[in-house]
N, C-alpha and C positions, 0 to 999 in steps of 0.2 A: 228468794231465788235460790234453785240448789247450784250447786257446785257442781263439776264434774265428779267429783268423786262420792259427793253424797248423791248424787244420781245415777251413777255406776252400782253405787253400794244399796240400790232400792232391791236390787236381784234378779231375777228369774222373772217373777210377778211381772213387773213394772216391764222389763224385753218385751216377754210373750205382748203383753197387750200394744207395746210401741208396733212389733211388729205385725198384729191385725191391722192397726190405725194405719200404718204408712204402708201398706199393701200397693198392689197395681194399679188399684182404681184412683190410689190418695196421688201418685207419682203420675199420673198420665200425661200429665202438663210438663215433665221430664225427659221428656223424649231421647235417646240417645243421639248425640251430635255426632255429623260424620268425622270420620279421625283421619289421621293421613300414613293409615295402614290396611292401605286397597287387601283384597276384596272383601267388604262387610259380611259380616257373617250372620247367616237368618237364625242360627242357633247357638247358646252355648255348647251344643254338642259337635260341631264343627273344631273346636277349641280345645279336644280331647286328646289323649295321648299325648304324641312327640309337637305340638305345636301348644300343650297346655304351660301354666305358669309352672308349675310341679317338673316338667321335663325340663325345660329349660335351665330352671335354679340347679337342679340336679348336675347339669353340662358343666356349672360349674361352678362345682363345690359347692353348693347353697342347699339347703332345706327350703322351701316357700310354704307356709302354712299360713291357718285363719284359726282367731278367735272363733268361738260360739254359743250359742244358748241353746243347751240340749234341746226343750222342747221343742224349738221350730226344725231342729234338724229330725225328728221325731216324728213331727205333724206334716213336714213339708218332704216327697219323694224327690220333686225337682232340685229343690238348694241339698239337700242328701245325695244326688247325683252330680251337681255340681262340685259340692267339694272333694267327693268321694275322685273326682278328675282334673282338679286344679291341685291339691292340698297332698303335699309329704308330711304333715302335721298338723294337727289343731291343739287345741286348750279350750279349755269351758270358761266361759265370761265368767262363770258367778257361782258356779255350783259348788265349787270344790272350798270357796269361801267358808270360815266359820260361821256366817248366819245361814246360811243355805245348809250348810253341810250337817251343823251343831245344830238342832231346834229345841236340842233342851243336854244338860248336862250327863244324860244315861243315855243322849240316844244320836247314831250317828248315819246321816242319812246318803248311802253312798248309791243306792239306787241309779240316779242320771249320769255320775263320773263312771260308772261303770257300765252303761250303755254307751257311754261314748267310747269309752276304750274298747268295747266289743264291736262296736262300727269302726273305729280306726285299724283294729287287728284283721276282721273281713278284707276291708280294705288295702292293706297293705300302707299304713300311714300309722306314722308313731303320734305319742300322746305327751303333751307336758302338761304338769300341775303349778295350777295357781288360785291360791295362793296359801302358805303355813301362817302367814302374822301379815295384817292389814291393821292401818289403826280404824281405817271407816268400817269394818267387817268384825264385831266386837258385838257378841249377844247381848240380849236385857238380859238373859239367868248370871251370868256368870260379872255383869256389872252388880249387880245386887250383892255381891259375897265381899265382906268388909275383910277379910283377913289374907296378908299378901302371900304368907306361906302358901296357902291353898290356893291362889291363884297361878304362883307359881308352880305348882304340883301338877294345874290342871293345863295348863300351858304345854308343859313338859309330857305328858300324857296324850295329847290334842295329837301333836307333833309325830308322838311315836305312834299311836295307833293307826291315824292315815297313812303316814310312810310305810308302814308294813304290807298295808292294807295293800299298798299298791309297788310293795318292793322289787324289784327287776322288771316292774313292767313301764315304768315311766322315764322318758327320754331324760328330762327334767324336772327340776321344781322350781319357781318362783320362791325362795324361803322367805326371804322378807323383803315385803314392796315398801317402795316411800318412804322410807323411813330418816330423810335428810329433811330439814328444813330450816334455812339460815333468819328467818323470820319471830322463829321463838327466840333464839338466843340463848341455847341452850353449850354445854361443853362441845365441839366437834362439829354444830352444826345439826344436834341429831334433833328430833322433831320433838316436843311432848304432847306424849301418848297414853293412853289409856297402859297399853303393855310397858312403857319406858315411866311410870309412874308406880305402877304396879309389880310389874318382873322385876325392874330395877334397870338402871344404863347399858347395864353388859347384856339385854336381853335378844341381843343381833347374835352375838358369838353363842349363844345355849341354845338359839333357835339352832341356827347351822350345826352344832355338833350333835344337836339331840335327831335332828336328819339325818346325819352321816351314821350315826351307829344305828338307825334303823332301815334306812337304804342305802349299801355302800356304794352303791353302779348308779344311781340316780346323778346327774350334774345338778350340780347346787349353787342357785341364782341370786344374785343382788338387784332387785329392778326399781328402775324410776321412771321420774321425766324430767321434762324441763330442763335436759342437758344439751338440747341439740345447735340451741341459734346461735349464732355469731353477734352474741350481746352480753353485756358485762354482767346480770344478773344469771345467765345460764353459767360462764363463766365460775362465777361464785358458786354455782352449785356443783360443777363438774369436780372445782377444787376440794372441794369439802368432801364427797364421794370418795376420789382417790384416794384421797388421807385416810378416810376412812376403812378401805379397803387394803392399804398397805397394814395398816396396823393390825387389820385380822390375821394376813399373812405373816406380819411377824410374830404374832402369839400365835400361831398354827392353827389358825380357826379354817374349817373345813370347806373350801369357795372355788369355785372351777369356773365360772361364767357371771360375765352383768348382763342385764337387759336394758335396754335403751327403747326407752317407750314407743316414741317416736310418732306424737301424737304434733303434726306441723299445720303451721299456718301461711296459706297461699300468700306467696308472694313474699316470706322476710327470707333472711340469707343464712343459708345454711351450707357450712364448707370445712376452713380449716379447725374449728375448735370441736368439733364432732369427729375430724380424721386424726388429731392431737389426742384426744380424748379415749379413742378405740387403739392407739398405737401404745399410750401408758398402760392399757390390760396387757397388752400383746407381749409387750417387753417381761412383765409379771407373767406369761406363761399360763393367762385368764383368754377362756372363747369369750363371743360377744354376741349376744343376741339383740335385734330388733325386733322388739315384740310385739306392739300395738297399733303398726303402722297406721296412718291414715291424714287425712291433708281436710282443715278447716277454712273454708273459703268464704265466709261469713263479712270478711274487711273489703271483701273485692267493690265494686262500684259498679261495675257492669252488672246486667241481668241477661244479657248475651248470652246462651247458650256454650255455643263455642268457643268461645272466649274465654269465659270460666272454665270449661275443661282443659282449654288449652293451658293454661294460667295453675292449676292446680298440678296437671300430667308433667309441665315444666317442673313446678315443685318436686314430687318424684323425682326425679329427674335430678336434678343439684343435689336433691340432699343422698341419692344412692351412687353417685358419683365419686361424693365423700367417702362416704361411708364403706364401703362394698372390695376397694381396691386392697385391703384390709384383710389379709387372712385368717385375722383372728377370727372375722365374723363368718360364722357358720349358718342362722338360720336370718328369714327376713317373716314375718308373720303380720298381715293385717288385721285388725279389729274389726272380724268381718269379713266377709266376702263380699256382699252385694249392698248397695245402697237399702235396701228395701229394709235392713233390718239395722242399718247404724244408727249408733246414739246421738249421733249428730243432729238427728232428725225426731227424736224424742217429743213425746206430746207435753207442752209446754219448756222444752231445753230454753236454757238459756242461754246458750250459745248461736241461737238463731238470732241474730239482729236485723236479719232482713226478713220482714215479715211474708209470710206465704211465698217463702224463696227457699224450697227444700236442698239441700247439701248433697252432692255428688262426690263422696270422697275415694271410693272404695273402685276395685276393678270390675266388677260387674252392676253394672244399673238394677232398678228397681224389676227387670222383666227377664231381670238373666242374662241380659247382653252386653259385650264385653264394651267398657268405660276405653276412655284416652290414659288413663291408669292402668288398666292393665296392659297396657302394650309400652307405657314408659316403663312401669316394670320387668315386661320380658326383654324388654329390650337393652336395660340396664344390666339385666342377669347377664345378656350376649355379650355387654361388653366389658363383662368385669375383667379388670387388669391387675391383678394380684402381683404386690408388690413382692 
């Protein structure tokens, strides 16, 4: 069974094809459920301008963006219309990764990062990069090389050529994802890693400075997950993060922003350790992004329709309440836009436990039309109350 992250880290390949398989025709037994924000709308295109997710976040103080997978934004003019009218920003799922990016040690393939950024500039929508250092996004060439010098060189080199590549034009970067994990038992909490083996422990602070001296205007990111529930194991990991991050700032390690994945599951509680959580960046003088949003409703019990939206939309719902009041947090970014293309719904995911029970997480359904999510979300945006 993969993992979420060894299922993430398949790429581009593995998307493109999730997203032929879960097309219109796979979802039609998905019908959208009525919601209770009269009058239904016949089109995405009703949902443009001043009543889109993008205006509204905007009203106050927010960014709204969506992950994505260059090619379908590419191959598809509708979901390329769609975001092009919901999204103040996106990021590439998987392109900007070193397996996607890196396919071989001389050769660096920025082709699709660079299509997206020339659709977000058209557009009027900025761009962030993800990711500099993954421990799942780790080529075969450069596992093969026994000597740590050189892998540290090549490390250091990876780092500075993309950040240049893309210097003043990227909102953000992701520099190093995941990279806590209280499981190994390692010093701090930190994970072992292919790079934390190799580069050596202090390989978070050389990522971050070898960004900063090659994009100085880029914000530069710490992202995770698993911080958000009000349970003693996210707890443990929230802890361990913040440590971790004060000690960058006391050695002057180069860090302007965390992201908060934000990848939830219907129905557990999300509140104070998530507002706790965003308020110790705040105080450090760190933004806060939600990056990956989206709501896993696989535990629910009903097969109700509406019921599950309602139950998911609620989730939104608590956890942007938390979250949002929070000035630190500047951007909110789903994994995704539309059902049709989430991982959730991946051919053979493991995270489906209800068989032929396809997942609704994201603000637009599989046909374009706007979800119970996307109206908890604008709705949440209305009511931020910035402390």
């Amino acid at each position: 069974m993969l993992s979420r992250r060894e299922f993430i880290a398949k790429g581009t390949e593995t998307a493109v094809s999730i997203a032929t398989a879960a097309g219109a025709g796979l979802l039609a037994g998905c019908a959208n459920s009525a919601t209770s924000h009269p009058p239904m709308v016949s089109s995405f295109r009703d949902l443009a301008g001043s009543r889109s997710l993008r205006a509204h976040a905007h009203r106050h103080g927010l960014i709204y963006g969506s992950a994505v997978v260059i090619p379908i934004v590419q191959k598809n003019t509708d979901f390329a219309d769609l975001l092009s009218e919901q999204c103040g920003i996106l990021v590439p799922s998987n392109e900007l990764k070193w397996v996607a990016l890196r396919p071989s040690r001389d050769t660096f393939n920025f082709g699709p990062p660079d299509f997206l950024y020339d659709f977000a500039q058209r557009n009027h929508m900025l761009m962030r990069g993800h990711n500099l250092c993954w421990h799942e996004s780790v080529p075969t060439w450069i596992r093969k090389i026994d000597n740590k010098d050189e892998i540290k060189q090549l490390f250091v080199d990876h780092i500075t050529t993309v950040c240049k590549h893309y210097a003043g034009k990227l909102q953000s970067w992701d520099v190093v994802n995941e990279a806590i994990d209280p499981n190994d038992k390692l010093p701090g909490g930190l994970r072992k890693s292919f790079w934390y083996d190799n580069v050596g422990p202090d390989y978070i602070d050389l990522a971050f400075q070898t960004a900063r001296t090659a994009d100085p205007n880029a914000k530069l990111t710490y992202n995770d997950y698993g911080v958000e529930g009000d349970n003693d194991g996210d707890a443990v990991k929230r802890r361990l993060i913040l440590e971790m991050v004060k000690g960058m700032k006391s050695r002057g390690v180069p860090i302007d922003a965390i992201g908060i994945q934000s990848h939830l599951n219907a129905g557990e509680k999300y509140g104070q350790g998530v507002a706790d959580f965003i308020e110790a960046f705040h105080q450090m003088g760190l933004e806060v992004y939600l990056t990956e949003l989206d709501v896993n409703d696989d535990a629910t019990v009903s097969n109700d329709l509406a019921g599950r939206d309602a139950i998911i939309a609620k989730t939104y719902t608590e956890f942007l309440q938390a979250a949002l009041p929070n000035p630190a947090v500047k951007q909110v970014l789903t994994w995704d836009l539309s059902d049709r293309f989430t991982w959730l719904n991946g051919l053979g995911s493991h995270r489906r436990k209800q068989p032929n029970r396809l997942e609704r997480p994201l603000p637009f359904d599989a046909d374009f039309k706007p979800t119970d999510c996307f109206y908890a979300l604008r709705d949440s945006f209305d009511h931020r109350k910035r402390a």
